[in-house]
Structure formats: structure tokens, C-alpha cells
C-alpha positions as CSV (number, residue, x, y, z in Angstrom):
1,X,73.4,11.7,17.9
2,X,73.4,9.1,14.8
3,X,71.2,9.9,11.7
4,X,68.7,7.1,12.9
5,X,68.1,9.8,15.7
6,X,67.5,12.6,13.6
7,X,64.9,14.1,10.8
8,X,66.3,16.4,7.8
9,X,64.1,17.7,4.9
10,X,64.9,18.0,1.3
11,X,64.7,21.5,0.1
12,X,63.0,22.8,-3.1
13,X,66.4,23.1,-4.9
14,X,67.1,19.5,-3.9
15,X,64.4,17.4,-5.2
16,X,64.0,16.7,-8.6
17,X,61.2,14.7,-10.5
18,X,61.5,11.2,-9.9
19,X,62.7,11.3,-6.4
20,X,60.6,9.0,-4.2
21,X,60.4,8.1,0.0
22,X,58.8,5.0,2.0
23,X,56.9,5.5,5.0
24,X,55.9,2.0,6.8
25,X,53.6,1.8,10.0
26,X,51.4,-1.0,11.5
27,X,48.4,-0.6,12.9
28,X,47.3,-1.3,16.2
29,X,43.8,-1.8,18.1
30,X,44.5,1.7,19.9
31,X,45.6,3.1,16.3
32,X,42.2,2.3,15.0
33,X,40.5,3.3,18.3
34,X,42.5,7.1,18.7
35,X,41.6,7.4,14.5
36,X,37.8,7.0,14.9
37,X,38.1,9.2,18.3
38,X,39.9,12.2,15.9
39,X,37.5,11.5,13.2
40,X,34.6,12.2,15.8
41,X,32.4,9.1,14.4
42,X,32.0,5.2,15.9
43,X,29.3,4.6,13.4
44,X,29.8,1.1,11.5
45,X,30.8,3.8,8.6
46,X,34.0,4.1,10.2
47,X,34.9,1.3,12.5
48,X,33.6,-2.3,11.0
49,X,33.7,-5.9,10.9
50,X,35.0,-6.8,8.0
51,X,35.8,-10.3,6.6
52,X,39.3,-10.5,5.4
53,X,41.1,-13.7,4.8
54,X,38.6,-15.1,6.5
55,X,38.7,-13.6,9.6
56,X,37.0,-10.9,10.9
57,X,38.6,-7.6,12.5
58,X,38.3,-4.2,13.4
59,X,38.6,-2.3,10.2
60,X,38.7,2.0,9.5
61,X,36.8,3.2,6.6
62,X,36.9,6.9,7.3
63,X,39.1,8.7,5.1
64,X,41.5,10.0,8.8
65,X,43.3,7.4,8.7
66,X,44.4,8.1,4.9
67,X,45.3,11.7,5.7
68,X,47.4,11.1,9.2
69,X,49.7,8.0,7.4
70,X,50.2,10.6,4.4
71,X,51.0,13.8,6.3
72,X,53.5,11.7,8.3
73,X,55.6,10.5,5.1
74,X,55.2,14.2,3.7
75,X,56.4,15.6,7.1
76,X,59.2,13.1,7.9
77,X,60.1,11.4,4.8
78,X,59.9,14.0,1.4
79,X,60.0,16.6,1.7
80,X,60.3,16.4,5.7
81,X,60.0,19.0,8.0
82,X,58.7,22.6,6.9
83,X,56.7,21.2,4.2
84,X,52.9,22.9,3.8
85,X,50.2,21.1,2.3
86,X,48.2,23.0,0.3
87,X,46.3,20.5,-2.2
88,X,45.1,16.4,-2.5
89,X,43.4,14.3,-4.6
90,X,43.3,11.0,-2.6
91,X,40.9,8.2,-2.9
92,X,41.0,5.7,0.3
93,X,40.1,2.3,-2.0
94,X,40.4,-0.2,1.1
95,X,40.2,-0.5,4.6
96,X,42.5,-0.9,7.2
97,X,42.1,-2.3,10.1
98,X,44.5,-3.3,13.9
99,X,47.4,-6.0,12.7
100,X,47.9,-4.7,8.4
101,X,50.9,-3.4,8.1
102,X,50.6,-0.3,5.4
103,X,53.8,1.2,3.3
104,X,53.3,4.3,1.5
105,X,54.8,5.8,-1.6
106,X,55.4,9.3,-2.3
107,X,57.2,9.6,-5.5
108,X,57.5,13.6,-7.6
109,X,55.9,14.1,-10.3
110,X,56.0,17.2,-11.1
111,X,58.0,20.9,-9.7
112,X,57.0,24.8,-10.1
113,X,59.9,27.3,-9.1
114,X,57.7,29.8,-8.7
115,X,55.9,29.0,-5.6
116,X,58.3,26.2,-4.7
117,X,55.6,23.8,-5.3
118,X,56.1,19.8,-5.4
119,X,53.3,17.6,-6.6
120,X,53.6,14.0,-5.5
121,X,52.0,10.7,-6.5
122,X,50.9,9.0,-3.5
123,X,50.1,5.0,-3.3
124,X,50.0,3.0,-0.3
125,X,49.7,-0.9,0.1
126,X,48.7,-3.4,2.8
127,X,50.9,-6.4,3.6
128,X,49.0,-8.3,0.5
129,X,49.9,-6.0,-1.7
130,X,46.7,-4.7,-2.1
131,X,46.0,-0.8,-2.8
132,X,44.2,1.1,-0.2
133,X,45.1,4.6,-0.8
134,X,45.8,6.3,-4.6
135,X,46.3,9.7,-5.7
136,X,48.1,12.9,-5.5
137,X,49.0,16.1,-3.2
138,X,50.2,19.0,-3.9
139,X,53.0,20.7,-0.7
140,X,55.0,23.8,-0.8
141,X,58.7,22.6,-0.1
142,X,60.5,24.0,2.7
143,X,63.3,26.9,1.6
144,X,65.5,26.3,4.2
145,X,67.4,23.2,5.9
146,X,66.0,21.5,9.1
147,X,67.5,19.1,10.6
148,X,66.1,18.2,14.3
149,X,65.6,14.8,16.7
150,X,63.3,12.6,15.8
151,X,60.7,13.6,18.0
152,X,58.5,11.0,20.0
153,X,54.7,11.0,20.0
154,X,52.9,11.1,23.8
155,X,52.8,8.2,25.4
156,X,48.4,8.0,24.8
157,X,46.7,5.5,27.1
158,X,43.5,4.4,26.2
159,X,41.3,3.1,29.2
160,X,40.3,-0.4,28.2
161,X,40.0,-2.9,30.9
162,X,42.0,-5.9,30.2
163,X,39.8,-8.4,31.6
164,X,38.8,-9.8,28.1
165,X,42.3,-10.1,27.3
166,X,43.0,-12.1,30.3
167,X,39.9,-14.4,29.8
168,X,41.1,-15.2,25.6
169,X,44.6,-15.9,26.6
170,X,43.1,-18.5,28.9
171,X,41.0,-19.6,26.3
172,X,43.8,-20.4,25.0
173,X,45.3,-22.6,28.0
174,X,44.0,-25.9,27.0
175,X,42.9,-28.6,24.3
176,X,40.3,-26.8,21.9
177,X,36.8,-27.9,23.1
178,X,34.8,-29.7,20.3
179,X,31.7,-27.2,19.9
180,X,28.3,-27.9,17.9
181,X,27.3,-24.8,16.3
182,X,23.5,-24.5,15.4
183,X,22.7,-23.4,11.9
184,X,26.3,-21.1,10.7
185,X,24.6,-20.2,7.5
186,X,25.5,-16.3,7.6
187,X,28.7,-14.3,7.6
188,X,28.5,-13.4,11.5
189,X,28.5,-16.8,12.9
190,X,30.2,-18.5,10.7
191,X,33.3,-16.3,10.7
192,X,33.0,-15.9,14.7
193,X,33.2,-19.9,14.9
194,X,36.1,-20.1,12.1
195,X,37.7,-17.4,14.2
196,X,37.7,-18.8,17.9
197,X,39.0,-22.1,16.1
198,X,41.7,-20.3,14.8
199,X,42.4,-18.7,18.2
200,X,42.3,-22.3,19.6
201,X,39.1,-22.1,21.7
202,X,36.7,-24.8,20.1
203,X,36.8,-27.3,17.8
204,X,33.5,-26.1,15.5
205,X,31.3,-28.8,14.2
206,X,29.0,-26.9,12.1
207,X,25.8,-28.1,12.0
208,X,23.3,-27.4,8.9
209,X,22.9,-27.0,5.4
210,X,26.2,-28.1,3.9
211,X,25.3,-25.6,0.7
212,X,24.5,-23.0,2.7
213,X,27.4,-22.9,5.1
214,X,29.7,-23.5,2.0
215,X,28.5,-20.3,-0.3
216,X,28.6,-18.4,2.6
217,X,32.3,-19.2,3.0
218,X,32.9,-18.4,-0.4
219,X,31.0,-14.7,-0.8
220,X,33.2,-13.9,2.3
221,X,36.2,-15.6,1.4
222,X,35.8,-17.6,4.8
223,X,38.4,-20.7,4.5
224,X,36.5,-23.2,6.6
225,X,40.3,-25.1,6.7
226,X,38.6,-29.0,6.4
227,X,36.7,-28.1,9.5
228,X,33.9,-30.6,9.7
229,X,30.1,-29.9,8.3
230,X,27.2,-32.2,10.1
231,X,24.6,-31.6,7.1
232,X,21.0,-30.7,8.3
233,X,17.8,-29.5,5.9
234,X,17.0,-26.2,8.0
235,X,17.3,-24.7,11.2
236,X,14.6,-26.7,13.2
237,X,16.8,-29.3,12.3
238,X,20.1,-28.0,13.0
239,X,19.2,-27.6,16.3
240,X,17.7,-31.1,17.1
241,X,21.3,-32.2,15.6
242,X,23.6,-29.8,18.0
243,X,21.8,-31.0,20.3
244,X,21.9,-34.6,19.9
245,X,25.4,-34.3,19.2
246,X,26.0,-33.1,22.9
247,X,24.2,-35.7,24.4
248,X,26.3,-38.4,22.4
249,X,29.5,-36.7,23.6
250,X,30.8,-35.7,20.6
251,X,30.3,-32.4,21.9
252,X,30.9,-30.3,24.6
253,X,29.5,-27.4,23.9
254,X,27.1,-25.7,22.0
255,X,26.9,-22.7,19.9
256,X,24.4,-20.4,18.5
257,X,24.7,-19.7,14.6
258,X,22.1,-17.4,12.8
259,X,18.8,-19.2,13.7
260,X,16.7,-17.7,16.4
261,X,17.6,-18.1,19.8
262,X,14.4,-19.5,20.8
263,X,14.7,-22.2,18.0
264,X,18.0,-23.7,20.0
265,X,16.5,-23.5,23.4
266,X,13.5,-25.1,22.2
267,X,16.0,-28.2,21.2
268,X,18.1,-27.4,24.5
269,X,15.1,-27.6,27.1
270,X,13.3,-30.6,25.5
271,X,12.4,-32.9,28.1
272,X,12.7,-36.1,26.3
273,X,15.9,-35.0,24.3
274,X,17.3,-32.2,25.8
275,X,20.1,-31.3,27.8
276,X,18.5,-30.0,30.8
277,X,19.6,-30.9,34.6
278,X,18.6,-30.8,37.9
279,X,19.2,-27.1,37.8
280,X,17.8,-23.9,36.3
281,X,18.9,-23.2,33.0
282,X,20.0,-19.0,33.1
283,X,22.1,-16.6,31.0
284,X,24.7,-14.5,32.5
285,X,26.2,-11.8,30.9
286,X,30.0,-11.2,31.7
287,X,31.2,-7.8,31.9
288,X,34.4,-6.1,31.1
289,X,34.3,-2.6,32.8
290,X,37.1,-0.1,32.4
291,X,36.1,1.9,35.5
292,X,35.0,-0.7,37.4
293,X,38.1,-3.0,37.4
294,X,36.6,-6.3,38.0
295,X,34.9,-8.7,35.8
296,X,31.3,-7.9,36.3
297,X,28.6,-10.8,36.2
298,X,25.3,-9.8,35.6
299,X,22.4,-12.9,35.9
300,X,19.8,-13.5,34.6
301,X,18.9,-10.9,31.7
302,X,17.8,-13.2,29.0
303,X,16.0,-16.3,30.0
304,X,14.3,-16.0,32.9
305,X,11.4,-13.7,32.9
306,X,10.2,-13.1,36.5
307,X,11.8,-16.2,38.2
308,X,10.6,-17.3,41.7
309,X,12.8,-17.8,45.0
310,X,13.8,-21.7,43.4
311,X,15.1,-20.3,40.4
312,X,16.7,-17.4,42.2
313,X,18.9,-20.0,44.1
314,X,19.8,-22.0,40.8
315,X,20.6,-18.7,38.6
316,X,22.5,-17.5,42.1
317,X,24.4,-21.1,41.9
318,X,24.8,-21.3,38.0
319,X,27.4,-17.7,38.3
320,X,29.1,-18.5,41.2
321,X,30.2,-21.8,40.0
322,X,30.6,-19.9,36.2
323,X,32.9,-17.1,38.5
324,X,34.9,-20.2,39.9
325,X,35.9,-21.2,36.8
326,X,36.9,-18.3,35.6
327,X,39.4,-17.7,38.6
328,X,37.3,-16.2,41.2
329,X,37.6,-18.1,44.5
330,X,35.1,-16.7,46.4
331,X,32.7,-14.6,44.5
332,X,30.7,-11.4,45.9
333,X,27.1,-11.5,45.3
334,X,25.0,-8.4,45.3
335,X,21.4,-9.1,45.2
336,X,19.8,-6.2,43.7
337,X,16.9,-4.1,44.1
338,X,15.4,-0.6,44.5
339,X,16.4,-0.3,48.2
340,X,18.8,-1.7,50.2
341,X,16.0,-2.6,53.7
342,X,13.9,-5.4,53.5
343,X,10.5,-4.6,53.1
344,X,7.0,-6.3,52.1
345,X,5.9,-4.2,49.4
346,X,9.1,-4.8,47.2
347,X,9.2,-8.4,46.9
348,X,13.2,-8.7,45.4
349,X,13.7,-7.4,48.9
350,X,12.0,-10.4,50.4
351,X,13.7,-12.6,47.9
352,X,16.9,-11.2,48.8
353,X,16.8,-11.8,52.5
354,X,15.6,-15.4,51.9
355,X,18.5,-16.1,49.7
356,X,21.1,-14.8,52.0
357,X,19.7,-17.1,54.8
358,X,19.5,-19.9,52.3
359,X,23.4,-19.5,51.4
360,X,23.7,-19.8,55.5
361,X,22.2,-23.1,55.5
362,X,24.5,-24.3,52.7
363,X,21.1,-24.0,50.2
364,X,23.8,-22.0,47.7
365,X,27.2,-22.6,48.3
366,X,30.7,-21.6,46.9
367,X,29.9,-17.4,47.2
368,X,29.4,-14.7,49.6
369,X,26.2,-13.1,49.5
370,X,24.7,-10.2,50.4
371,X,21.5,-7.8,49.4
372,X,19.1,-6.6,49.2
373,X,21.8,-4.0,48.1
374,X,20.5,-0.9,45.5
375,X,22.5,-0.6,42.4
376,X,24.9,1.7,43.3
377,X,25.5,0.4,46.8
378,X,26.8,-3.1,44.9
379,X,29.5,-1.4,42.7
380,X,30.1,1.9,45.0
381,X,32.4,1.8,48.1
382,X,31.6,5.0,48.5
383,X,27.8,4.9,48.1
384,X,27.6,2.0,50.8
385,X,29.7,4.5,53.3
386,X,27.8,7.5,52.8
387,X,24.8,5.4,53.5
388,X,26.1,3.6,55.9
389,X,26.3,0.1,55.0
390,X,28.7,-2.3,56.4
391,X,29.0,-5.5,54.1
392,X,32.3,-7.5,52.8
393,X,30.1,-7.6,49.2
394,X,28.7,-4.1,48.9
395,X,30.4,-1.8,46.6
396,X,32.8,-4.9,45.3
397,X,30.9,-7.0,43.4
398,X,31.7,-9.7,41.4
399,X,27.9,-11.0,40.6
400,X,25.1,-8.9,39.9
401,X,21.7,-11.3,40.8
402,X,18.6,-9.0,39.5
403,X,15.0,-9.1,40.1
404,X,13.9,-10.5,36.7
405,X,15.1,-10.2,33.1
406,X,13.8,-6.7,32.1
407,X,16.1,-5.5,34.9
408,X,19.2,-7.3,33.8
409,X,18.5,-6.9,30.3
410,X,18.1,-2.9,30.7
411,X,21.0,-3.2,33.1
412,X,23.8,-5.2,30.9
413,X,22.5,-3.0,27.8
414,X,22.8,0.6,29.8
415,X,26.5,-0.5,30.7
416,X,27.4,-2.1,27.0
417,X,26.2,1.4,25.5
418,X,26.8,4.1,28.2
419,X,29.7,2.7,29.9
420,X,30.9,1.1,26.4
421,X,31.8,-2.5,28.9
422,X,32.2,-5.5,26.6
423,X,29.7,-7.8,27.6
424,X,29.9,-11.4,26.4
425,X,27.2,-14.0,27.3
426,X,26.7,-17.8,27.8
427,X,23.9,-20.0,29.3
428,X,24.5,-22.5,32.6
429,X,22.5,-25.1,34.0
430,X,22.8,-27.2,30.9
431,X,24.9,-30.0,30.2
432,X,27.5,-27.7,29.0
433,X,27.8,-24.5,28.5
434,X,26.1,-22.9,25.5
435,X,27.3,-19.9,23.6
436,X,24.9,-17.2,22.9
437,X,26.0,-14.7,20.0
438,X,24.0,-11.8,18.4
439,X,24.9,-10.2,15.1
440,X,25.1,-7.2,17.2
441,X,27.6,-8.3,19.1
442,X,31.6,-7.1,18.1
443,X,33.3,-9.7,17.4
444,X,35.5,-9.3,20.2
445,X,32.4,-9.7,22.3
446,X,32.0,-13.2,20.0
447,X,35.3,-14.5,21.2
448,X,35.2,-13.8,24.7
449,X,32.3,-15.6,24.6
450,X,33.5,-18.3,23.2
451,X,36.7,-18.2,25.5
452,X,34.3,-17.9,28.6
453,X,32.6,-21.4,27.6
454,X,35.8,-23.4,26.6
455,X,37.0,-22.2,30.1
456,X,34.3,-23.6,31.2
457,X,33.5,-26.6,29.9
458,X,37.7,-27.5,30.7
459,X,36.9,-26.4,34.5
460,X,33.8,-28.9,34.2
461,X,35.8,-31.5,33.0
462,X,38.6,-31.3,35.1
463,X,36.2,-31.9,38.5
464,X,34.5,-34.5,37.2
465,X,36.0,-37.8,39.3
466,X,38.4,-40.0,38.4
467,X,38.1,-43.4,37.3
468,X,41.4,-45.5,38.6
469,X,43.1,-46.9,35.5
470,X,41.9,-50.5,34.8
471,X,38.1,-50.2,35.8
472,X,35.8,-49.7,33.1
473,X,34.6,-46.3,32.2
């Protein structure tokens, strides 16, 4: 067994004032997850999104973090094993948050024979050099020598579906996709577009008040990296100009900044200069589940208040052709309501059947449908067997279609908060897809989105047909 192997303390007798130990650890995303867990609090107190270097990440405020990284230079580094903590004075001066790598300092100041009692300075730095914990602690140094193996932590395993994960890193699969983004003039948007350029998703135009856009970038230390501004007067404006700049192709895909969502689809459903289609425009919110497995699709919870059997089909059509592109081949569509029989006094039940027969005729095509299924009978193997329901789509579900948009909204919102799912979001039945962001949303929720649309919009371009080289385009 080499030293590298091993940990030894320093007894009283052998320390003297002056002596001084390193401790360096990087933080991960389940680092920042297991300290907010311990500490007992998720409030935005404790785990944030904070704008550092222009880019926004998962940050720890909570002083737990501070006390773990400094008990584990005091217990492995000086004085090492056997030492007992009996005293600190620590102020936590900056945040840390998944990907800052932090090295602390524990240096003596001062020694009392009497109760073998060290007192340490303690200072620890992030990789910019920047102070994020200063102070003192007082330990009572071990009397006798340990030396043991470096023992390793459990192997912890937090349950976090991967779905996201898989979706960004195929975000990343392809030319960045040039993006008009409507009115960036606040920290949230802005840094969520400056991000997802950075992570190669879009190209961002950003459309609005050059000023505007600018100062924000400079109280949050945004660096915008040369990345173009289209300059508008105000937000009406901005839209009319994302807008136009899809329909002139200098765009493929739009983006919400911080005006009000119905300010965009105002500009987006304009009849004369809009970006409608033949089709429906709907939302669907995409759902990343730890216990379900599965990318979850829920549609429409957002746009459509209480749409009729025509809309049903399109909404239906807009997320099979979204699940499609996002690798599913065949997507299973549970069409939700109260009950799983058809019956005349629940119209979703009528709806449901009608759509079903309408996927028979080739009405709504590319998906296997089934419903009227209850909630639990779409995502529950189980459920469906105990009540007896034999179906290829109940109780594995890919799509969620729901009655009308309180039910969807309530649904994706009872997942995001009780089931803690990611849930990103975009709108279909455009001309391209459009990006839908809240300044609720974690910014891991804002890139997905964003890696959800680029998808997209590349899948979109990819079917559209060839022209043979030497005919005009």
C-alpha cells in the first residue's frame, strides 16, 4: 500500500505555527443536489441561477457546502484523522455552484498545550481566484498517530432521468439554428439565449432595444461575444420584427425573451403577416420523468383553451411529428380523460373515440393511438391490468393528448412540482418551431427547450425535398 493510498494525521506535538494543507475538490451537479438535500432547503436561498461569466448555473448559497469542504481538509489534510472541531468563525462570501473547482487553505495560527488546541485560518478560492469562504476554526488535535486507507465515500446515485441529457447532446448534433429572439431585455432570457449559443444550439438574433439588451449584459456581466442585435423601439415591435425575420428566412426559429407571451403570438398568428399554416398552432410540453423512463409529451396545456374535434387532430398531429423528430418512430398516444368507456355525458370520451377512428382512416398519421384511456391507465401497466385493459398504448405512453388546457396545464404543473420532471416547452403548427421560456423556468429547463426546437427545425429541414443541382431554387 503506497502513501497515495493512505491518510496519517499530524499530532499536537507535530504542528507548529505556520504549518499549512491544500484541500482541492470540484463540484458536480449531484454535489450541489446531495448539499441542498443535507441542508434540508430547495428554496432559491440555497440553490440559484446565478449569472457568472455570463452564463448562468446552478449555484449553493447555503452555508453546508462551506462546512462539508472544510471538515474534509481538517479531517484528511491538518490535522487529519482524530481531529475534533470545537469552534468557527467562517463567513461563506460567494457561491459555488456544479463545474468551479474550489481549493482550500488551512494554515495555523495559533497553538494552546493545554487542551491541545490548534486554531487555523481558513480561506478557500474558486478557479478565478475569487474568495468564497474566509475565516477561522478552532480543532482539538489528535494525541495519538493514525494512519489508515484512504477510505472511499458510497457510491450515491441520484435518480435523474437522463432524457434531457440525451436531447442537449443532440442539440448539439448539427449546424446551430439561426433563432430570432423577441425582446431579450432581462437577465433570464438573455443569458438563456447567450447560453444555448454557447452550447451550440441557435444562432440568437436578438431582437429589440439595442440599449436595453446591452445594459442588461453589462449589470450581469453577460458577454454577448459580437452576437448580432436587430434594434427595435419596444416589445410590440420586437415581435412584428422576429417575426418578419422568420418569414424572410433569416430565421428558423423563434424565441421568446421577456415580453408577454401573448404579445409574440399576437405577431405569430397574424393573418396577413404571420407564420401560421394549414395546421393548428399548439404547445407541448416535453417531459423528463425519473420514474417514468420515457420522454413524456403532454399537449396542449397552453394555447388551446377547449379545442374542438379539428384542433384535437392537428394538436394530435403537431406531437407525433414533434416525437418523430426527437427519435421516436412510432409514438403511443394516450387520449385522456376521466374514464376509460366511451360515453355521452363526457364528451373527451366522444372525442377520443372519433380520433382513434380518424387515425384509422389515415386522418392522423405517423402514431398509434389509443383512448379514451384515464390518467393512470396511460402511464400504468399495472393500472390497465388490474382493470383490464388490453391496448399496445395503455400504460406506455409517449404522448399525453388532454381534454383542454386547464387539464394539461394542471397536469404538466402537478408533475414539474410533485414529481420534480423537467418539463421544457415549444409551440408546433407554425412555420418553425417557436421556443416558449418562463422566468420560472430552471435554466436547464431553458436549454432543453431550446435543444428540442433546433432538433426540430434540423428534422424539418432535412425532409423538406431536394432540388437536383442545376435547377433554380
Amino acid at each position: 500500500m503506497n502513501d497515495t493510498d493512505t491518510v496519517e494525521n499530524r499530532i499536537f506535538d507535530e504542528i507548529a505555527v505556520g504549518d499549512s494543507a491544500k484541500l482541492d475538490s470540484t463540484l458536480t451537479e449531484d454535489d450541489v443536489s446531495v448539499l441542498a438535500a443535507l441542508c434540508g432547503d430547495m428554496t432559491p436561498s440555497t440553490i440559484d441561477e446565478d449569472a457568472r461569466e455570463g452564463i448562468q448555473s446552478r449555484v449553493i448559497r447555503h452555508g453546508m457546502w462551506g462546512n462539508t469542504l472544510v471538515a474534509k481538509a481538517l479531517g484528511t489534510r491538518l490535522p487529519g484523522p482524530g481531529t475534533l472541531l470545537t469552534g468557527q468563525d467562517l463567513r461563506f462570501v460567494g457561491p459555488v455552484g456544479a463545474g468551479d473547482h474550489v481549493t482550500v487553505t488551512l494554515t495555523v495560527r495559533d497553538k494552546r498545550a493545554a487542551t491541545r488546541t490548534v486554531v487555523l485560518d481558513c480561506r478557500a478560492v474558486n478557479q478565478f481566484d475569487q474568495a468564497v469562504i474566509e475565516g477561522s476554526v478552532e480543532v482539538i488535535a489528535p494525541a495519538f498517530k493514525i494512519r489508515r486507507p484512504r477510505g472511499e465515500l458510497p457510491n450515491l446515485e441520484l435518480r435523474r432521468s437522463s432524457g434531457f441529457d440525451r436531447l442537449m447532446t443532440n442539440g448539439r448534433g448539427g449546424e446551430a439554428v439561426a433563432t430570432a429572439v423577441a425582446h431579450p431585455c432581462d437577465n433570464s432570457s438573455l443569458s438563456a439565449a447567450v447560453e444555448a449559443a454557447h452550447r451550440g444550439f441557435i444562432a440568437p438574433i436578438l431582437v429589440g432595444p439595442e440599449e436595453r439588451i446591452r445594459a442588461v449584459a453589462d449589470d450581469y456581466e453577460i458577454d454577448l461575444g459580437g452576437l448580432e442585435i436587430d434594434s427595435t423601439e419596444h416589445s410590440h415591435h420586437s415581435a412584428a420584427r422576429a417575426v418578419e425575420l422568420v418569414r424572410s428566412g433569416r430565421a428558423d426559429l423563434l424565441m421568446k425573451g421577456s415580453l408577454h407571451t401573448d404579445e409574440l403570438m399576437e405577431a405569430v398568428v397574424s393573418k396577413a403577416t404571420g407564420l401560421r399554416t394549414e395546421r393548428r398552432i399548439s404547445h407541448a410540453f416535453i417531459m423528463d420523468v425519473s420514474t417514468y423512463g420515457d420522454l413524456l409529451i403532454v399537449t396542449d396545456g397552453a394555447i388551446n383553451i377547449a379545442p374542438d374535434l379539428a384542433d384535437k387532430r392537428d394538436i394530435c398531429q403537431n406531437a407525433i411529428d414533434l416525437a418523430h423528430a426527437l427519435g421516436i418512430e412510432t409514438p403511443k398516444v394516450a387520449i385522456l380523460s376521466a374514464v376509460e368507456t366511451v360515453t355521452e355525458r363526457i364528451p373527451s370520451t366522444l372525442d377520443a373515440a372519433s380520433l382513434c377512428k380518424m387515425a384509422d382512416r389515415g386522418q392522423i398519421t405517423g402514431g398509434l393511438l389509443d383512448g379514451p384511456l384515464a390518467f393512470d391507465n396511460a402511464i400504468s401497466k399495472e393500472a390497465a391490468r388490474i382493470k383490464g385493459i388490453k391496448s399496445p398504448v395503455a400504460g406506455r405512453a409517449n404522448i399525453l393528448l388532454v381534454p383542454d388546457l386547464e387539464a394539461g396545464n394542471i397536469l404538466a404543473k402537478q408533475v414539474t412540482f410533485m414529481a420534480k420532471a423537467d418539463a421544457a416547452g415549444v409551440v408546433l403548427g407554425a412555420r418553425v418551431p417557436i421556443i416558449l421560456t418562463s422566468r420560472a423556468d430552471s435554466q436547464r429547463t431553458k436549454l432543453a427547450s431550446c435543444a428540442i426546437a433546433a432538433i426540430v427545425a434540423r428534422f424539418a429541414r432535412e425532409r423538406l425535398p431536394k432540388v437536383p443541382k442545376g435547377l433554380p431554387q
